[in-house]
ChimeraX commands (.cxc) that place a marker at each C-alpha (Angstrom):
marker #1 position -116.54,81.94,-223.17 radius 0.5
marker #1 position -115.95,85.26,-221.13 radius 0.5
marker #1 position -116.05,83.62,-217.94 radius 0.5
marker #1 position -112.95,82.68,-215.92 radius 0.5
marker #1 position -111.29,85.46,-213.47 radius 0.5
marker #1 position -107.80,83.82,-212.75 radius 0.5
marker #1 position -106.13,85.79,-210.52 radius 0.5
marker #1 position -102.77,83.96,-211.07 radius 0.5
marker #1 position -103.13,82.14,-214.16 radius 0.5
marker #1 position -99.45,81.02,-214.32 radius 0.5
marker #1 position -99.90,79.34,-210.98 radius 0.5
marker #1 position -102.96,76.83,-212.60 radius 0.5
marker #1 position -102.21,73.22,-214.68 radius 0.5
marker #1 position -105.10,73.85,-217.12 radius 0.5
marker #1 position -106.03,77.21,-218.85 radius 0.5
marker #1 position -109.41,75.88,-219.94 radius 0.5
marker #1 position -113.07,75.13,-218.56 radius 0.5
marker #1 position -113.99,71.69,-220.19 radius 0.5
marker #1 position -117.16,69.97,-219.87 radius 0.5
marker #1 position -117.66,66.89,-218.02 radius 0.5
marker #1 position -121.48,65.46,-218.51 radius 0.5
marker #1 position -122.37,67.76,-220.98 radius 0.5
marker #1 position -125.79,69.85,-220.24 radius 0.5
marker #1 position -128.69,69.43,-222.48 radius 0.5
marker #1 position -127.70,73.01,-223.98 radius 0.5
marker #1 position -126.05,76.04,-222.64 radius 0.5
marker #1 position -125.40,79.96,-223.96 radius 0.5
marker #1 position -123.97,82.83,-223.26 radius 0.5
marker #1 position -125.16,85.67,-221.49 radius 0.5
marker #1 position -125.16,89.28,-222.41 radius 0.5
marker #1 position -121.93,90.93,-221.34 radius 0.5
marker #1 position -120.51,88.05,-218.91 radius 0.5
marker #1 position -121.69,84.76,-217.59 radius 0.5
marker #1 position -123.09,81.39,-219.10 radius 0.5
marker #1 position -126.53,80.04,-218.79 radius 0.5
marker #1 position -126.88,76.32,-218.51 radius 0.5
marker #1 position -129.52,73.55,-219.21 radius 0.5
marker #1 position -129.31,70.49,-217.58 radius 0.5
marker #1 position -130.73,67.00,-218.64 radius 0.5
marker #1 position -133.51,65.49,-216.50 radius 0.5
marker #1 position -132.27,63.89,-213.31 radius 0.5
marker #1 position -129.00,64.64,-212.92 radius 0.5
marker #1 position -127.00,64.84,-209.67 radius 0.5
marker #1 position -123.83,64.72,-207.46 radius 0.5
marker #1 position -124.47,62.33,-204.79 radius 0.5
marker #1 position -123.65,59.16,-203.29 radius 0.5
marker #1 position -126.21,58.59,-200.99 radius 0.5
marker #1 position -125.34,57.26,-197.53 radius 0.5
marker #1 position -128.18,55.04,-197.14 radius 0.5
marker #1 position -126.77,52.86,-200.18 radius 0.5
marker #1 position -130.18,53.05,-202.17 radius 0.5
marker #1 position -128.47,55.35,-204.97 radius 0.5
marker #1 position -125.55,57.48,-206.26 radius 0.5
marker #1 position -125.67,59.92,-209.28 radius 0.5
marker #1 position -122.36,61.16,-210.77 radius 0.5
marker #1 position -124.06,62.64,-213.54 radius 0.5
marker #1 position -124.80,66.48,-213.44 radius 0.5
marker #1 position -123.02,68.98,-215.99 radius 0.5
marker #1 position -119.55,70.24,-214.32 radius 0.5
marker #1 position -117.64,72.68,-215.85 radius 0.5
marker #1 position -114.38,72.54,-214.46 radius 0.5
marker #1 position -110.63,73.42,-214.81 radius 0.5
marker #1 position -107.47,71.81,-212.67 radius 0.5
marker #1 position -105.79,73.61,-210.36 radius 0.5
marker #1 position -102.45,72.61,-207.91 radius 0.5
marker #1 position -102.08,73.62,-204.23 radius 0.5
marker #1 position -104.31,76.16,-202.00 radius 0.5
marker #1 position -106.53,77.84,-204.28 radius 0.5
marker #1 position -110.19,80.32,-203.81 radius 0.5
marker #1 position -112.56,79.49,-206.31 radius 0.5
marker #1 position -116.05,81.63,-205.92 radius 0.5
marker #1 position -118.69,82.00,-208.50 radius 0.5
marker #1 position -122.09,84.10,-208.46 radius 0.5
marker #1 position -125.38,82.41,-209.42 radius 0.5
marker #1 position -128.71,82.32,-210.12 radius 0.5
marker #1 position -130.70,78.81,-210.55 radius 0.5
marker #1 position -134.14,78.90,-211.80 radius 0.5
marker #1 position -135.99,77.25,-209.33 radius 0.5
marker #1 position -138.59,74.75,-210.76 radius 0.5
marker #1 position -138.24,71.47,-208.89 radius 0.5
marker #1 position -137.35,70.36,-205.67 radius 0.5
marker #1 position -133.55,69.77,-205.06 radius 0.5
marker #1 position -132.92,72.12,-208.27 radius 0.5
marker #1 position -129.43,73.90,-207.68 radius 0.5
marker #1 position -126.89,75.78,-208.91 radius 0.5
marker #1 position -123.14,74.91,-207.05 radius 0.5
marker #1 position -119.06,75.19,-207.01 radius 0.5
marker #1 position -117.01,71.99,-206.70 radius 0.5
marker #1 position -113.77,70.75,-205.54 radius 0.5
marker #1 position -113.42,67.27,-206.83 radius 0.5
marker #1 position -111.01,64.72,-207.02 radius 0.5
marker #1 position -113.06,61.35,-208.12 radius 0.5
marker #1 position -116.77,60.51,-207.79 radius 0.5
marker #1 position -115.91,58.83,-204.14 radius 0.5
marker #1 position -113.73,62.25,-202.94 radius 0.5
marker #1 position -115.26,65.56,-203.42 radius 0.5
marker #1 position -117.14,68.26,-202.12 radius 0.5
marker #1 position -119.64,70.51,-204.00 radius 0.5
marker #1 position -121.13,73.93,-202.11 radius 0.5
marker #1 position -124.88,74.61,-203.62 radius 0.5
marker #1 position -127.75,77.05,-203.63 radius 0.5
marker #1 position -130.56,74.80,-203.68 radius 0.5
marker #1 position -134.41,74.26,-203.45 radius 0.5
marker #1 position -134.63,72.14,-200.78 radius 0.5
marker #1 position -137.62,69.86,-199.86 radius 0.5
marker #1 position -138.57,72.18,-197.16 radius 0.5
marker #1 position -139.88,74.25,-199.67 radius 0.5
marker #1 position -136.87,76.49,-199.19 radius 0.5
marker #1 position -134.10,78.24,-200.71 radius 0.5
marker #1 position -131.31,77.79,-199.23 radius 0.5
marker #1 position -127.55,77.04,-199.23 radius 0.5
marker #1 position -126.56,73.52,-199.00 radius 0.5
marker #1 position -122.90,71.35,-198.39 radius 0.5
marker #1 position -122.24,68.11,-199.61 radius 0.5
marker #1 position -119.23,66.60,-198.37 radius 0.5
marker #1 position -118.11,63.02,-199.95 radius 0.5
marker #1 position -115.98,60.88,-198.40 radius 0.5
marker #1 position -116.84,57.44,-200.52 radius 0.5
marker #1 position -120.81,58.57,-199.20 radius 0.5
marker #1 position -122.09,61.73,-199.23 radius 0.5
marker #1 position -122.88,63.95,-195.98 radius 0.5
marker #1 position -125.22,66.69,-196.84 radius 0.5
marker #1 position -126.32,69.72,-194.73 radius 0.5
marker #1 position -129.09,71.66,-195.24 radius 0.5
marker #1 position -127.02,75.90,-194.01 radius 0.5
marker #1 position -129.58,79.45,-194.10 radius 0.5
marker #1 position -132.75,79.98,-195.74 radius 0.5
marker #1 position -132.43,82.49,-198.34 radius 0.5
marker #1 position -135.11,84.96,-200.32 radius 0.5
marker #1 position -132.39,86.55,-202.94 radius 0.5
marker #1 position -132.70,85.56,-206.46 radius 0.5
marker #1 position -128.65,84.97,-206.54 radius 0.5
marker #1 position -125.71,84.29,-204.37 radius 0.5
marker #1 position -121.96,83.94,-204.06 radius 0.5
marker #1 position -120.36,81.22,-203.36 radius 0.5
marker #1 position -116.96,80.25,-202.17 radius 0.5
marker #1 position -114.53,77.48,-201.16 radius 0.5
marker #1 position -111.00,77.57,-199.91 radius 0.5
marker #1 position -108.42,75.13,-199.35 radius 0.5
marker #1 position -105.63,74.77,-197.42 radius 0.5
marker #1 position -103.93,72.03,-197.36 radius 0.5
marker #1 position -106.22,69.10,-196.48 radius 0.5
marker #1 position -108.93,71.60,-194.94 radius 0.5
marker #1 position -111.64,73.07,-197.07 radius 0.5
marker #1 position -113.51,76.26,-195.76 radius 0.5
marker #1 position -117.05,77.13,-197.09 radius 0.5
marker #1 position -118.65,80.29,-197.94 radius 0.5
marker #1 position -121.72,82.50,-198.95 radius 0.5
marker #1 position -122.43,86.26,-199.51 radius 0.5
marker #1 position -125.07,88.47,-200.82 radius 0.5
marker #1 position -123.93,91.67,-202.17 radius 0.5
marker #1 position -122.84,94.28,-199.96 radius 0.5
marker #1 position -122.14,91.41,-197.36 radius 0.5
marker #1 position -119.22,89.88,-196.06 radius 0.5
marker #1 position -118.55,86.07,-196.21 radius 0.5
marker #1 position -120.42,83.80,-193.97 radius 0.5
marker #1 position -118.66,80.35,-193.08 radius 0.5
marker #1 position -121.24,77.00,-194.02 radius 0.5
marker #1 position -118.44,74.81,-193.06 radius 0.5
marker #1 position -114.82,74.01,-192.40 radius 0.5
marker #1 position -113.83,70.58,-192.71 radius 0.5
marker #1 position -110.97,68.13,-193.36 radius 0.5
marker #1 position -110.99,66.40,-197.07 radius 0.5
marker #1 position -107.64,64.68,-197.98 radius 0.5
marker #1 position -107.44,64.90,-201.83 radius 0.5
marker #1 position -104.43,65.01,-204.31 radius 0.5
marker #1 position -102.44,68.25,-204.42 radius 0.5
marker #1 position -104.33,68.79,-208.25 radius 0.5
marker #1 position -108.02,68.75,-207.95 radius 0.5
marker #1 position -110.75,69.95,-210.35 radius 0.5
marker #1 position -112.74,72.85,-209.57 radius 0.5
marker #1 position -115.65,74.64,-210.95 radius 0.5
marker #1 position -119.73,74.98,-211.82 radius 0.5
marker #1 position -121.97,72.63,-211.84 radius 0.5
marker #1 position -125.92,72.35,-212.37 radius 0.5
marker #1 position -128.35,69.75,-210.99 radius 0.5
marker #1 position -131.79,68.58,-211.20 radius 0.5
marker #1 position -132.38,65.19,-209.52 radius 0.5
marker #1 position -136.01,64.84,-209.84 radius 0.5
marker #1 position -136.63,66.96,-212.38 radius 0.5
marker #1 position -137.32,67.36,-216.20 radius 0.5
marker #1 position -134.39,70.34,-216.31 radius 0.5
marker #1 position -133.14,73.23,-214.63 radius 0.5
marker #1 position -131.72,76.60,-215.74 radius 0.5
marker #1 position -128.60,77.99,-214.31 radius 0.5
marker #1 position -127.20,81.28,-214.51 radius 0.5
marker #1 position -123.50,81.77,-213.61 radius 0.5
marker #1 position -122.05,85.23,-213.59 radius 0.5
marker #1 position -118.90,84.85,-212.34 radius 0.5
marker #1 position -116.27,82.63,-212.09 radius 0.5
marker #1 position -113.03,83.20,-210.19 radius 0.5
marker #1 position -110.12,81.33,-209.26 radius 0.5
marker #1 position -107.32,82.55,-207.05 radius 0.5
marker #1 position -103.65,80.62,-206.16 radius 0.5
marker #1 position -103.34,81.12,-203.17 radius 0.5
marker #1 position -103.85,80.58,-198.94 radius 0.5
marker #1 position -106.56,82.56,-196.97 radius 0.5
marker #1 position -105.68,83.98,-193.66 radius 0.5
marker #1 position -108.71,82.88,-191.86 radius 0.5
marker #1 position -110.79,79.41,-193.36 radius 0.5
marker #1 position -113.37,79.95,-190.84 radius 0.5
marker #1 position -113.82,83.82,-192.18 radius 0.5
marker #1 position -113.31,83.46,-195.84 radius 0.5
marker #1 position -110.53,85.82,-196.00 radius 0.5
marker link #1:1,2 radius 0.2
marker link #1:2,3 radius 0.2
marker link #1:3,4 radius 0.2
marker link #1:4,5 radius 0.2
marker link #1:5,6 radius 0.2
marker link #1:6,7 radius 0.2
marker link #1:7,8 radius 0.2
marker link #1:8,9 radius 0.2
marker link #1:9,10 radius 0.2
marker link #1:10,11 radius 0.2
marker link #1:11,12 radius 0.2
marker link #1:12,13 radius 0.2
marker link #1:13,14 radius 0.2
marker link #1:14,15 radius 0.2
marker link #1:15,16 radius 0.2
marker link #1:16,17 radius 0.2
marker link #1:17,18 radius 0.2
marker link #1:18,19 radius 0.2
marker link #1:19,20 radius 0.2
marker link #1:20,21 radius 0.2
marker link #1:21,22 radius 0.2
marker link #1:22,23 radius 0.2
marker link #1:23,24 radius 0.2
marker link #1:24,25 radius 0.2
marker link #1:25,26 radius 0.2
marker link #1:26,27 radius 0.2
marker link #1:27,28 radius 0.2
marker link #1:28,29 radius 0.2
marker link #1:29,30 radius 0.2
marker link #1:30,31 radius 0.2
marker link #1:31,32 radius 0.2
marker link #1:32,33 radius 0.2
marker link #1:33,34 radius 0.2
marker link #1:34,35 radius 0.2
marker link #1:35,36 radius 0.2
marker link #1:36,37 radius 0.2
marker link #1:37,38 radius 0.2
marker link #1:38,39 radius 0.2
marker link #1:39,40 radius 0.2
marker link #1:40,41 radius 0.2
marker link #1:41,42 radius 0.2
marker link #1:42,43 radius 0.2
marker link #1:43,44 radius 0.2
marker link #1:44,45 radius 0.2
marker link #1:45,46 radius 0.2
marker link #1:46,47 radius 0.2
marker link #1:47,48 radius 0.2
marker link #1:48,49 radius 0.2
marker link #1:49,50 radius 0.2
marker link #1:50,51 radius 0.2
marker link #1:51,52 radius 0.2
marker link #1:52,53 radius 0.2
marker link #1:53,54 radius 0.2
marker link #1:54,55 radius 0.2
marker link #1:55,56 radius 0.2
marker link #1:56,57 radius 0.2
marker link #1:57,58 radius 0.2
marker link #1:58,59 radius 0.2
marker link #1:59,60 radius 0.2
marker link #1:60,61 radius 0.2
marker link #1:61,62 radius 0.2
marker link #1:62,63 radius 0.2
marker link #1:63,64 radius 0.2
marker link #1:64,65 radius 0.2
marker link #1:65,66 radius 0.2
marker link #1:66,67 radius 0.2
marker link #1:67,68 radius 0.2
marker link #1:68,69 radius 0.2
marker link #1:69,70 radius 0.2
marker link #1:70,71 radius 0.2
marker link #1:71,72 radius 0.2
marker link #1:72,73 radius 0.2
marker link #1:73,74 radius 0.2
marker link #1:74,75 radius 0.2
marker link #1:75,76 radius 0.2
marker link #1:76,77 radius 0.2
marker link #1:77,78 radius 0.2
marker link #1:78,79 radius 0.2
marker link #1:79,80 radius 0.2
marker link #1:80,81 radius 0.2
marker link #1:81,82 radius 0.2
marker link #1:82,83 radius 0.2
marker link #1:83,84 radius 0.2
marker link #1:84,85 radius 0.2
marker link #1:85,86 radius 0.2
marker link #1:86,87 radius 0.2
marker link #1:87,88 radius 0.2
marker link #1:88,89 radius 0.2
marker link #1:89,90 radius 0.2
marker link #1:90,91 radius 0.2
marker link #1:91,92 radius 0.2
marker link #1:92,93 radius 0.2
marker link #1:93,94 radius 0.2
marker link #1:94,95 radius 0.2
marker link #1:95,96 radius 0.2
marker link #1:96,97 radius 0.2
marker link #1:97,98 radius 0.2
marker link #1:98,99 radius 0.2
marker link #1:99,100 radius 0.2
marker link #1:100,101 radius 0.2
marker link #1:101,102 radius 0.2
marker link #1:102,103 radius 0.2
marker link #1:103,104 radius 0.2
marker link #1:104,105 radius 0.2
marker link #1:105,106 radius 0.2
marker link #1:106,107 radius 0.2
marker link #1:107,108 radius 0.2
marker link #1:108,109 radius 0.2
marker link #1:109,110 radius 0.2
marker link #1:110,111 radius 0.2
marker link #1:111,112 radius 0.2
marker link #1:112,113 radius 0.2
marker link #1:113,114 radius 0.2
marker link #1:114,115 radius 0.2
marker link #1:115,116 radius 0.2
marker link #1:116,117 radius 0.2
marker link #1:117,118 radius 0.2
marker link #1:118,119 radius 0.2
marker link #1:119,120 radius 0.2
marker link #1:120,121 radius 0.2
marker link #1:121,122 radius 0.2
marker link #1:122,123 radius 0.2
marker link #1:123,124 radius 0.2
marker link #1:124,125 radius 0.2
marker link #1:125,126 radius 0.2
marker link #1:126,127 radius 0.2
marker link #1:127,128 radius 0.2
marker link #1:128,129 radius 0.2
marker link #1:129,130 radius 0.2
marker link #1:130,131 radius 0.2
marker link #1:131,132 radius 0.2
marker link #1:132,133 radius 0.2
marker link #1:133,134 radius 0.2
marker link #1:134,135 radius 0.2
marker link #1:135,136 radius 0.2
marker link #1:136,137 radius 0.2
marker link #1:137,138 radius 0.2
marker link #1:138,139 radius 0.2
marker link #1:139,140 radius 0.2
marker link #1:140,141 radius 0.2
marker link #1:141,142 radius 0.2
marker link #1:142,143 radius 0.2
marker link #1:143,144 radius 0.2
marker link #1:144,145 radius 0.2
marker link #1:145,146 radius 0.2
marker link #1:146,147 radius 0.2
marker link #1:147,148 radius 0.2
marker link #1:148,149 radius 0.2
marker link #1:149,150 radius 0.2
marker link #1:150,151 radius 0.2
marker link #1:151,152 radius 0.2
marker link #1:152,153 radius 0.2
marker link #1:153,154 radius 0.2
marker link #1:154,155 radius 0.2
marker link #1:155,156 radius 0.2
marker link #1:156,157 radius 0.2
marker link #1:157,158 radius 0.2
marker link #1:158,159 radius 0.2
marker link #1:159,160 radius 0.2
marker link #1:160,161 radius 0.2
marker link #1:161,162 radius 0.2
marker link #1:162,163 radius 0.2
marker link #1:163,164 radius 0.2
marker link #1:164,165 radius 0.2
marker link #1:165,166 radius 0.2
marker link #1:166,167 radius 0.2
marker link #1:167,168 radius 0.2
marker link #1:168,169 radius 0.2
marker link #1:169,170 radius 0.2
marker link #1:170,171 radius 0.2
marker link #1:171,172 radius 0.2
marker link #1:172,173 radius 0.2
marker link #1:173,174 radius 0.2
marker link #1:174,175 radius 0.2
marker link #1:175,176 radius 0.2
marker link #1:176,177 radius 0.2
marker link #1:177,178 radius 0.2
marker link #1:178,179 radius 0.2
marker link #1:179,180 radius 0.2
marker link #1:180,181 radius 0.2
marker link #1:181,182 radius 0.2
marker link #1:182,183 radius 0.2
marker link #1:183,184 radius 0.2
marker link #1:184,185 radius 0.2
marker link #1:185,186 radius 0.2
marker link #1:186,187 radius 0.2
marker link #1:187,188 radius 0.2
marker link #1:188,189 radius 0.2
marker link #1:189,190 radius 0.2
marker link #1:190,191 radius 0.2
marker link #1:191,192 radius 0.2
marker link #1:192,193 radius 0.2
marker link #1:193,194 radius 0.2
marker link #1:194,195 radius 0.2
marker link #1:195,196 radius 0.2
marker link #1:196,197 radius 0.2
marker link #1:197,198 radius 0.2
marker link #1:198,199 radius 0.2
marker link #1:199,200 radius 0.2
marker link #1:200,201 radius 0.2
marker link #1:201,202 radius 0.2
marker link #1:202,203 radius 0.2
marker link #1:203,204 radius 0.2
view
């Protein structure tokens, strides 16, 4: 799988991207990149109101120890509402955070934040019209900074936020389609970098 950028591979625990919850299929794409399946109804998302929680959406992930960059470019194929194509930082299904470009049920596209902390607090961030986006999340420490860009652009903060998790997380790509029968995912790019930003709130 030509795929993962590591900008410091000595610095990560894990070498490989492993699957957990498995897409319904996935290939890859000419030159670079994966495209990805999912299964009907599948999700990251403890809902705050108590009346569900899916921890069930295809995440292809790696571990990695300490400060660390991970950004990926992507391109869902919006079909259904709540379709998306997102990064993650994830420590257990109660602890994690996963950064998205989503169909929303506005009618939009648009990047969204979820933030768990046991339930999930999600944010609707800017309406988008491009057909793919970068995507980016930082840590430092116990702070997380988020990130989007369109090419040619610089980084735009979503959020910066606290999230205490162990010093080895998993990061990486996932794919959801809560309501859905399926949604496609293209992911171009994949990059992870050991280290500390200089600015959370910039992205750089």
């Amino acid at each position: 799988m030509n795929l993962l950028r590591e900008a410091s591979p000595a610095a990560l625990s894990s070498r490989s991207l492993s699957w957990e919850h498995s897409p319904a299929e996935w290939a890859p794409l000419p030159g670079e990149g994966i495209r990805v399946l999912t299964p009907p109804r599948v999700d990251y998302f403890q809902d705050p109101a108590g009346t569900h929680t899916n921890d069930n959406a295809p995440f292809l992930w790696l571990a990695v120890r300490g400060d660390f960059v991970l950004r990926a470019r992507l391109r869902p194929a919006f079909t259904t509402t709540y379709d998306a194509g997102a990064i993650m930082v994830r420590h257990n299904e109660r602890r994690w955070a996963k950064l998205c470009y989503e169909r929303t049920d506005q009618g939009a596209n648009a990047v969204v934040s979820v933030v768990t902390r046991d339930t999930s607090d999600d944010a609707n961030g800017p309406d988008l019209s491009v057909p793919d986006v970068w995507l980016q999340i930082a840590r430092a420490g116990s702070l997380l900074g988020m990130h989007y860009r369109m090419d040619g652009s610089g980084w735009r903060m979503v959020r910066v936020f606290e999230l205490a998790m162990p010093p080895e997380v998993r990061v990486g790509l996932v794919a959801q389609c809560p309501v859905g029968p399926g949604a496609r995912v293209s992911f171009t790019s994949l990059e992870v970098e050991r280290r500390s930003i200089g600015n959370l709130r910039a992205g750089g």
